[in-house]
ZAKOL-599369 format. One record per atom (N, C-alpha, C): atom name; residue number from 1; x, y, z. Coordinates in nm, 2 decimals, padded with zeros to 4 digits. Example, Ala and Ser with C-alpha at 12.3 -4.5 7.8 and 13.67 -1.06 7.14 Angstrom:
ZAKOL-599369
+------+-----+--------+--------+--------+
! atom ! seq !      u !      v !      w !
+------+-----+--------+--------+--------+
!    N !   1 !  01.32 ! -00.57 !  00.78 !
!   CA !   1 !  01.23 ! -00.45 !  00.78 !
!    C !   1 !  01.32 ! -00.33 !  00.78 !
!    N !   2 !  01.28 ! -00.22 !  00.71 !
!   CA !   2 !  01.37 ! -00.11 !  00.71 !
!    C !   2 !  01.29 !  00.00 !  00.79 !
+------+-----+--------+--------+--------+
This chain:
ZAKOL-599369
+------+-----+--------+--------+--------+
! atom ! seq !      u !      v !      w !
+------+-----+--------+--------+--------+
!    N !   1 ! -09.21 ! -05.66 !  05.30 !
!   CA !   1 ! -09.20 ! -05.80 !  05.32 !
!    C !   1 ! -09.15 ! -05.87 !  05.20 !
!    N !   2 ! -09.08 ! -05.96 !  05.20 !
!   CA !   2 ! -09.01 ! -06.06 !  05.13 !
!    C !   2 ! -09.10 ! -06.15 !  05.09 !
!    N !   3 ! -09.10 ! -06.17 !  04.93 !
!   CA !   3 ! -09.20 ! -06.31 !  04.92 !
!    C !   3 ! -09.16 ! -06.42 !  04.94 !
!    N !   4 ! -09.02 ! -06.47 !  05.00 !
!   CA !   4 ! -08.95 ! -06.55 !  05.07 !
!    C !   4 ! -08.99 ! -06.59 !  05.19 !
!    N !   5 ! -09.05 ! -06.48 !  05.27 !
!   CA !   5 ! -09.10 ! -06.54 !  05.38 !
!    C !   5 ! -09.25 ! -06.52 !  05.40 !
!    N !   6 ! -09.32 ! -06.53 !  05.27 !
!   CA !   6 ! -09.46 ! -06.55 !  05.29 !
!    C !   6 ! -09.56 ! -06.63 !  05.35 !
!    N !   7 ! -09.62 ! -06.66 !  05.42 !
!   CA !   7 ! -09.69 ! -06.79 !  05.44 !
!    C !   7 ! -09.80 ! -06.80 !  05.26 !
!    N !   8 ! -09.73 ! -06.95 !  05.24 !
!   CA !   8 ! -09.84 ! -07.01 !  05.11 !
!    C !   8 ! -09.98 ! -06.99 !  05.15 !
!    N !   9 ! -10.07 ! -07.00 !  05.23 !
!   CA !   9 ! -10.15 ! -07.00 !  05.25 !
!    C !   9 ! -10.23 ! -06.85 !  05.25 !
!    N !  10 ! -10.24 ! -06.81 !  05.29 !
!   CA !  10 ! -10.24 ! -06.66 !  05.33 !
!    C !  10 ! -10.19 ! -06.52 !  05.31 !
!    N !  11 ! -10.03 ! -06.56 !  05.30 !
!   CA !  11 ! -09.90 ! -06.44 !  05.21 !
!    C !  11 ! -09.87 ! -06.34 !  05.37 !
!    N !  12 ! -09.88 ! -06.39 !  05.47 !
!   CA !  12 ! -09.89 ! -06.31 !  05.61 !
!    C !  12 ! -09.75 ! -06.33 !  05.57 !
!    N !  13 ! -09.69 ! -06.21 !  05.65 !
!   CA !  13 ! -09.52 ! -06.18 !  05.70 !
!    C !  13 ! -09.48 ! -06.27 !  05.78 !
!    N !  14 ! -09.39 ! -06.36 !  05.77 !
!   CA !  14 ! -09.32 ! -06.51 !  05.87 !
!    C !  14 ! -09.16 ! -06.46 !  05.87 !
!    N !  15 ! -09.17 ! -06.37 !  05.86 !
!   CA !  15 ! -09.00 ! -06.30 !  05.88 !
!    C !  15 ! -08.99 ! -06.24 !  06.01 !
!    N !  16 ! -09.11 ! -06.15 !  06.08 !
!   CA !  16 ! -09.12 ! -06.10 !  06.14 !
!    C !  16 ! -09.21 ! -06.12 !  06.25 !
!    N !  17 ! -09.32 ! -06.27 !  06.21 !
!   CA !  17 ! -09.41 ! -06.32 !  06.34 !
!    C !  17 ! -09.35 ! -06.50 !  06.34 !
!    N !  18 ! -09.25 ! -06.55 !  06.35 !
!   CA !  18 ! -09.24 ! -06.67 !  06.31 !
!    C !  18 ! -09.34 ! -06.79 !  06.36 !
!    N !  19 ! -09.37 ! -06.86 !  06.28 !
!   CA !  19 ! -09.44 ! -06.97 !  06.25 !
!    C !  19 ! -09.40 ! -07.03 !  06.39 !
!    N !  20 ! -09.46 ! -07.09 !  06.47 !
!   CA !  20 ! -09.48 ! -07.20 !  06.57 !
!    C !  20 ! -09.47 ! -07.34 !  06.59 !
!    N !  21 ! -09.40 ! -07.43 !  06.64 !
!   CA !  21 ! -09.40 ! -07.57 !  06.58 !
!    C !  21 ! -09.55 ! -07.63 !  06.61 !
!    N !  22 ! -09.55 ! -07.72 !  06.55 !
!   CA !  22 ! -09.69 ! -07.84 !  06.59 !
!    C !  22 ! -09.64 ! -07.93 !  06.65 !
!    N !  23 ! -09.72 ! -07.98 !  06.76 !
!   CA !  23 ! -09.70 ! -08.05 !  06.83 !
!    C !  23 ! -09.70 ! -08.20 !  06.78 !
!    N !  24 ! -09.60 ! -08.28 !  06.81 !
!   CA !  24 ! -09.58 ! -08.41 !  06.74 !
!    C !  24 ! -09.56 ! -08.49 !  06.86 !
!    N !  25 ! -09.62 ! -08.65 !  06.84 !
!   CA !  25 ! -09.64 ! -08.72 !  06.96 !
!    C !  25 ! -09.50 ! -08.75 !  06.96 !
!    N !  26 ! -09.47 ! -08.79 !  07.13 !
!   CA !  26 ! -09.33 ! -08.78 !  07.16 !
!    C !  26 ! -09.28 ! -08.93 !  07.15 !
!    N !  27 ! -09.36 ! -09.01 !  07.11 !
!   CA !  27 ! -09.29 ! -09.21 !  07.08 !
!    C !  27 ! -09.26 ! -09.24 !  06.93 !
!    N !  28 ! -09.31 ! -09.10 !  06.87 !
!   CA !  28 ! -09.23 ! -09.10 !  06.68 !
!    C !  28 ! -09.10 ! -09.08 !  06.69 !
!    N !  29 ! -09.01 ! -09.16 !  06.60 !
!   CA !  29 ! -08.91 ! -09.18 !  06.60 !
!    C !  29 ! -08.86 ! -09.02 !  06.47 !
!    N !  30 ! -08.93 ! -09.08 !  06.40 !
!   CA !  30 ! -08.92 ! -08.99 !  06.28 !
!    C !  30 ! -09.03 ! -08.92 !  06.19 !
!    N !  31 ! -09.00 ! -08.76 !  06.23 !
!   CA !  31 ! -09.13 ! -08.71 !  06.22 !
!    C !  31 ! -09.06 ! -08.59 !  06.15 !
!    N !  32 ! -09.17 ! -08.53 !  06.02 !
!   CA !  32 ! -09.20 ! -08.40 !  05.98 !
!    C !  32 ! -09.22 ! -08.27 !  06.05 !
!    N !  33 ! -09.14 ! -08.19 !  06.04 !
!   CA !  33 ! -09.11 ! -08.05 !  06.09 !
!    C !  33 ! -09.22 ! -07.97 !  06.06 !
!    N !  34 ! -09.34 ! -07.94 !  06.11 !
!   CA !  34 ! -09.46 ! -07.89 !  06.02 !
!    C !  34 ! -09.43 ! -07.79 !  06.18 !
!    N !  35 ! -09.50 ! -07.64 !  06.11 !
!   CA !  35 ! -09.53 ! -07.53 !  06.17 !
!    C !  35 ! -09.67 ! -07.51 !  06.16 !
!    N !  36 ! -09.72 ! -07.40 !  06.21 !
!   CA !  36 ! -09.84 ! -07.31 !  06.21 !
!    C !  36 ! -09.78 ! -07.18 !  06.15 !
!    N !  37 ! -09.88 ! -07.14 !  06.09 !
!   CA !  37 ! -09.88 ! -06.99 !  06.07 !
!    C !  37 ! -09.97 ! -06.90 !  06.19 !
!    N !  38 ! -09.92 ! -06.78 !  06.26 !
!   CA !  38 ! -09.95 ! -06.74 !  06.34 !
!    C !  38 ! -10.06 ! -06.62 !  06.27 !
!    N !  39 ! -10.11 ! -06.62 !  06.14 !
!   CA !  39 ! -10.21 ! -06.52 !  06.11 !
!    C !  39 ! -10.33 ! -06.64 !  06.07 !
!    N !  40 ! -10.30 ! -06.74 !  05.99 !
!   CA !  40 ! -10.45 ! -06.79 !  05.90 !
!    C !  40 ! -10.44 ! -06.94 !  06.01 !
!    N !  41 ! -10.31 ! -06.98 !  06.04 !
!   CA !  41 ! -10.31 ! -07.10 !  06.12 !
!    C !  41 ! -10.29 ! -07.26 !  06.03 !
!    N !  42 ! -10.29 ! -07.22 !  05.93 !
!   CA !  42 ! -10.25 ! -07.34 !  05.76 !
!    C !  42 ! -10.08 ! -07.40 !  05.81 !
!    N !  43 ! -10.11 ! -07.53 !  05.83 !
!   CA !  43 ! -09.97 ! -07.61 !  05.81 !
!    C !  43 ! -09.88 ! -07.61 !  05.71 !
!    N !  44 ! -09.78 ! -07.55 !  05.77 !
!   CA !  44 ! -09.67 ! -07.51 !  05.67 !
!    C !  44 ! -09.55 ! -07.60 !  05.73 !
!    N !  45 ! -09.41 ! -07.61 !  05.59 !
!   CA !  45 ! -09.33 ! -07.67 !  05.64 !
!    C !  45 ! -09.20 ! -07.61 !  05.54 !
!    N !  46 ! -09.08 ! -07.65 !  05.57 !
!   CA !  46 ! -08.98 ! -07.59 !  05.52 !
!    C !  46 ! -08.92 ! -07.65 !  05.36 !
!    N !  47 ! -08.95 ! -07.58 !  05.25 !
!   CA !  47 ! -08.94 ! -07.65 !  05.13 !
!    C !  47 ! -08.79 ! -07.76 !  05.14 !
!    N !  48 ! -08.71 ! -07.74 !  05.16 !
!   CA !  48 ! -08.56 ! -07.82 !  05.15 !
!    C !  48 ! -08.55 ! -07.84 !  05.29 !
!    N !  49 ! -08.64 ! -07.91 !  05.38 !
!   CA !  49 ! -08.59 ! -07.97 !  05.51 !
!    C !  49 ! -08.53 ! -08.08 !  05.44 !
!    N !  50 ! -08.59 ! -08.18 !  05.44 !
!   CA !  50 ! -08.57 ! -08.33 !  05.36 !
!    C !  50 ! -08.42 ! -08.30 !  05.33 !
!    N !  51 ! -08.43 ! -08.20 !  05.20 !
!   CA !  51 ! -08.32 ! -08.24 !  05.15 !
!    C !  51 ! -08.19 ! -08.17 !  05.21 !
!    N !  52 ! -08.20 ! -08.07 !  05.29 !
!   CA !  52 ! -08.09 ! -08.01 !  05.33 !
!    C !  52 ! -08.05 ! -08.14 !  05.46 !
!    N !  53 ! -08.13 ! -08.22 !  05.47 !
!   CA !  53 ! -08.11 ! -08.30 !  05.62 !
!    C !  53 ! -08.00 ! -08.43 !  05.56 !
!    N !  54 ! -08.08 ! -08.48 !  05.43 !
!   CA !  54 ! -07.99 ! -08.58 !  05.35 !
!    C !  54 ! -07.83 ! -08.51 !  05.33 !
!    N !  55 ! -07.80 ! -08.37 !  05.27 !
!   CA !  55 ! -07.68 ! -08.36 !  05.22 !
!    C !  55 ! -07.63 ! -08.33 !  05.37 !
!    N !  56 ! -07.65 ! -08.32 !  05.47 !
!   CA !  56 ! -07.54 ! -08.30 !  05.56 !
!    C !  56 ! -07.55 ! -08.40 !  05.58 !
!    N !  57 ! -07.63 ! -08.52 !  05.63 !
!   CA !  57 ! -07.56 ! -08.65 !  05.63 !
!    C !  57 ! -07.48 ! -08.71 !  05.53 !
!    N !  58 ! -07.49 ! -08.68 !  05.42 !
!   CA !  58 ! -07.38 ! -08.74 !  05.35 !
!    C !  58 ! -07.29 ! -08.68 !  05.30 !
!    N !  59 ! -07.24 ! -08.56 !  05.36 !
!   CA !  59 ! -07.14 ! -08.45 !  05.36 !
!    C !  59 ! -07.04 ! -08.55 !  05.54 !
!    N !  60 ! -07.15 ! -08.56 !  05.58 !
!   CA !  60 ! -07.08 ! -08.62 !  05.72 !
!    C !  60 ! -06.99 ! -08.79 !  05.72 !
!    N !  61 ! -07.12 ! -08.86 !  05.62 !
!   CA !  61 ! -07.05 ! -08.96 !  05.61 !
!    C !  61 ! -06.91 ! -08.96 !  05.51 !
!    N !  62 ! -06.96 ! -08.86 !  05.43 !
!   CA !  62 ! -06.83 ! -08.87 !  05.28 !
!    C !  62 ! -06.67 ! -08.82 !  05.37 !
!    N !  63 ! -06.66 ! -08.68 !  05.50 !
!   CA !  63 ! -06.58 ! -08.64 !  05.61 !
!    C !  63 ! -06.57 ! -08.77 !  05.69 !
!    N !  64 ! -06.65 ! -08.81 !  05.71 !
!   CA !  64 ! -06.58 ! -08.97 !  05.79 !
!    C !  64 ! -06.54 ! -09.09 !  05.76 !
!    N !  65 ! -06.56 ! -09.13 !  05.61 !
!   CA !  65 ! -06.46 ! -09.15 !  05.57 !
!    C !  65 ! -06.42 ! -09.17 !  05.49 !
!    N !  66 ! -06.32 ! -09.08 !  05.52 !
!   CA !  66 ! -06.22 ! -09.00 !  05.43 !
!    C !  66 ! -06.13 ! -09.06 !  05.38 !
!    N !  67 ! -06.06 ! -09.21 !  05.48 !
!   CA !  67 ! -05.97 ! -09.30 !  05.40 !
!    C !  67 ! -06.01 ! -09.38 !  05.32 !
!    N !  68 ! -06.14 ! -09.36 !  05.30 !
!   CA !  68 ! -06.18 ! -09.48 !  05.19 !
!    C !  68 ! -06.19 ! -09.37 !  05.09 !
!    N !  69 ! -06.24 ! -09.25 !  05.09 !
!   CA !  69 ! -06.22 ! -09.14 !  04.97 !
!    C !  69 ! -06.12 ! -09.14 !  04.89 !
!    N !  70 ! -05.97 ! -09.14 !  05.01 !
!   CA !  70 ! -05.86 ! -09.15 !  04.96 !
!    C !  70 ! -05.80 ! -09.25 !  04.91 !
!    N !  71 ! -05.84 ! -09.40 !  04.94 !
!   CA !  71 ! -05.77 ! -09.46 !  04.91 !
!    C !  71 ! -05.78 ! -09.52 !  04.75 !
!    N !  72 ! -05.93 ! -09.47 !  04.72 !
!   CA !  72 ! -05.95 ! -09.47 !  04.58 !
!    C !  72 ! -05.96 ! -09.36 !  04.52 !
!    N !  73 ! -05.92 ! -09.28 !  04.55 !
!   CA !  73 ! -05.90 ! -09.13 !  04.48 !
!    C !  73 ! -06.02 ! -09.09 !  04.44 !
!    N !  74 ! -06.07 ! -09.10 !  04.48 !
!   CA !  74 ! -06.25 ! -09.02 !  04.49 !
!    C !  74 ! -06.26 ! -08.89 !  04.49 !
!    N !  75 ! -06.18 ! -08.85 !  04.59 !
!   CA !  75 ! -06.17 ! -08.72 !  04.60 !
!    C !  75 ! -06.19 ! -08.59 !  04.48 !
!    N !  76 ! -06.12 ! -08.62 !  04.41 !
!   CA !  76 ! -06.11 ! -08.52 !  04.30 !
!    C !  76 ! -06.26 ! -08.52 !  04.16 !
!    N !  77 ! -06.32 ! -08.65 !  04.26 !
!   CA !  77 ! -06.47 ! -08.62 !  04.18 !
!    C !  77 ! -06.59 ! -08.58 !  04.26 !
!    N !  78 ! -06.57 ! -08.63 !  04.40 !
!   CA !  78 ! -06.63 ! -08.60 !  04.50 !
!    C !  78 ! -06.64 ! -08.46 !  04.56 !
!    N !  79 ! -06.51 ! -08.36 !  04.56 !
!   CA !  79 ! -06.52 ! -08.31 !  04.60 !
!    C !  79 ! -06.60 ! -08.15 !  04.50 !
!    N !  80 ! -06.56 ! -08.17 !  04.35 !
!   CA !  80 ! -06.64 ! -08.11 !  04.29 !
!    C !  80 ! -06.78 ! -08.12 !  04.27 !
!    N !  81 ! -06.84 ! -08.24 !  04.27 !
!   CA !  81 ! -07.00 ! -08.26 !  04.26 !
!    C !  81 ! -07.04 ! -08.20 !  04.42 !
!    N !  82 ! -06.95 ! -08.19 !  04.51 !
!   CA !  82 ! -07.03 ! -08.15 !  04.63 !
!    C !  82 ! -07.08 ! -08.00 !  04.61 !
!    N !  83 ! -06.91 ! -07.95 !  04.56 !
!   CA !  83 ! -06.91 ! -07.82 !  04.57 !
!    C !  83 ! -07.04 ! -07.74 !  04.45 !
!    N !  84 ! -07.05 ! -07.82 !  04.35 !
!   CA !  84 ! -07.18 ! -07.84 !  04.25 !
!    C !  84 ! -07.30 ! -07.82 !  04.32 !
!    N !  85 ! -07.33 ! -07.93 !  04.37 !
!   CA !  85 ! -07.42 ! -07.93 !  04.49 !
!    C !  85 ! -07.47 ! -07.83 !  04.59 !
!    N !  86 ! -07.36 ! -07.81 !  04.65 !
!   CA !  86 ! -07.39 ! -07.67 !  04.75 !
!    C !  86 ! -07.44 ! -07.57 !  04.69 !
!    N !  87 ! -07.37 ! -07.53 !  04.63 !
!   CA !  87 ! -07.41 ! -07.40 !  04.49 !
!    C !  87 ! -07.51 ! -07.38 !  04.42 !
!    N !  88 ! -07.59 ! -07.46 !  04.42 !
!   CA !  88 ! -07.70 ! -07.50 !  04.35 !
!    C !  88 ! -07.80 ! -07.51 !  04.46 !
!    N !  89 ! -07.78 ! -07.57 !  04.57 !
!   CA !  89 ! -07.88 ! -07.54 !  04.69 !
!    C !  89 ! -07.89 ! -07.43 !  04.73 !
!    N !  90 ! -07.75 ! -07.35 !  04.72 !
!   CA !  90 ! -07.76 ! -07.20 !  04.80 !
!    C !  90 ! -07.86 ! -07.10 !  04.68 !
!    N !  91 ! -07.87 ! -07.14 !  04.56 !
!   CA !  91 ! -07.91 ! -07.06 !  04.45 !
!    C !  91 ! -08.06 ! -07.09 !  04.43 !
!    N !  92 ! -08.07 ! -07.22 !  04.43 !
!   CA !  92 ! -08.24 ! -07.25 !  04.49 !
!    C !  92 ! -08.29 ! -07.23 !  04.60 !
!    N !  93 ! -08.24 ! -07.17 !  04.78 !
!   CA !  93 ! -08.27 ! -07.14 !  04.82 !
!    C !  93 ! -08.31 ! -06.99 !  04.88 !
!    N !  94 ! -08.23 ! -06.94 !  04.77 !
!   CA !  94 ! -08.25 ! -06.79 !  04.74 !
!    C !  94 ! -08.33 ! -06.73 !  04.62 !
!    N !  95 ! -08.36 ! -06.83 !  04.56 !
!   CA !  95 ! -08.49 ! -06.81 !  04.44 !
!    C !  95 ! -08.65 ! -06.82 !  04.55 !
!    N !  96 ! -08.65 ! -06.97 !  04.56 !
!   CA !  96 ! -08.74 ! -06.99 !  04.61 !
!    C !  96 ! -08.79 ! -07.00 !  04.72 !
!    N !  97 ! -08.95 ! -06.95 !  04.75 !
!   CA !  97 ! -09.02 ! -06.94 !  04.92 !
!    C !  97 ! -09.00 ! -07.03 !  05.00 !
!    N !  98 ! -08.93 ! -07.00 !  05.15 !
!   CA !  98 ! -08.86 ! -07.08 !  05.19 !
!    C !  98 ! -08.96 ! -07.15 !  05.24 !
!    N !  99 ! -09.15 ! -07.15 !  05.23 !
!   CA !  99 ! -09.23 ! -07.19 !  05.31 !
!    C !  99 ! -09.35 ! -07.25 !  05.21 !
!    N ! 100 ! -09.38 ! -07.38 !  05.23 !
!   CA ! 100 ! -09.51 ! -07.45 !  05.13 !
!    C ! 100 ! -09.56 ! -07.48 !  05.22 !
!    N ! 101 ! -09.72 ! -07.53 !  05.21 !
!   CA ! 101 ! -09.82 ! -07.57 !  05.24 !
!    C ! 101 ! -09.81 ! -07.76 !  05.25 !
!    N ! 102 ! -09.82 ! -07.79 !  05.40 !
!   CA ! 102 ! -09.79 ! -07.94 !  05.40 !
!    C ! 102 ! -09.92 ! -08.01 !  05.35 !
!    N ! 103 ! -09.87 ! -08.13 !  05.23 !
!   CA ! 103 ! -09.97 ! -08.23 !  05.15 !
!    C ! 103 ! -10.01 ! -08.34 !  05.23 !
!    N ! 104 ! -10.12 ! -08.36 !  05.27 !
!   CA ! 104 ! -10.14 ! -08.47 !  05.35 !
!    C ! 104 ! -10.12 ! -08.63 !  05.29 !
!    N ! 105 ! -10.06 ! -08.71 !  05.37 !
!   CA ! 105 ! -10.07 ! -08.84 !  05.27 !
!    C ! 105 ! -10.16 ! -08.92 !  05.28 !
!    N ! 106 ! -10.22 ! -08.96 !  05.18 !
!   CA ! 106 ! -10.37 ! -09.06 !  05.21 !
!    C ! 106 ! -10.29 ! -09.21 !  05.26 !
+------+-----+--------+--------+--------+
């Protein structure tokens, strides 16, 4: 087993029994992705949801529009901090467990 797909709680194998969703009321607009663990049952959630959810939106907006990128030459700074960006996501997401323990908020 990979300590990439540990459950935080427990260290049970989630590579090979995947985590379950929790059930979220269906009138939330906008709601947190929390799992179960299928050995200790501890709410877990995906370290870079949030953020992987932000850079494709604004990978989507910056692709749509594109004439306003171009018309002030953006591009050639844009397109390297993305590529920055990416690269650095893909390298944190291969360091780090892709699974933490959800913090409740008071």
């Amino acid at each position: 087993m990979s300590y990439r797909y540990a459950c935080p709680a427990c260290e049970g194998d989630l590579k090979n029994h995947s985590p379950a969703a929790k059930k979220t009321p269906w009138y939330k607009l906008v709601t947190r992705h929390i799992w179960l663990c299928p050995h200790c049952g501890a709410e877990i959630e995906k370290r870079f949801a949030d953020f992987d959810a932000g850079l494709a939106m604004g990978t989507a907006v910056l692709l749509g529009g594109g004439g306003f990128v171009s018309i002030w030459r953006l591009g050639k700074y844009l397109a390297p901090l993305a590529a920055i960006i990416f690269g650095l996501r893909m390298l944190a997401g291969g360091i780090f467990p892709l699974y933490v323990s959800v913090k409740r908020r008071n």
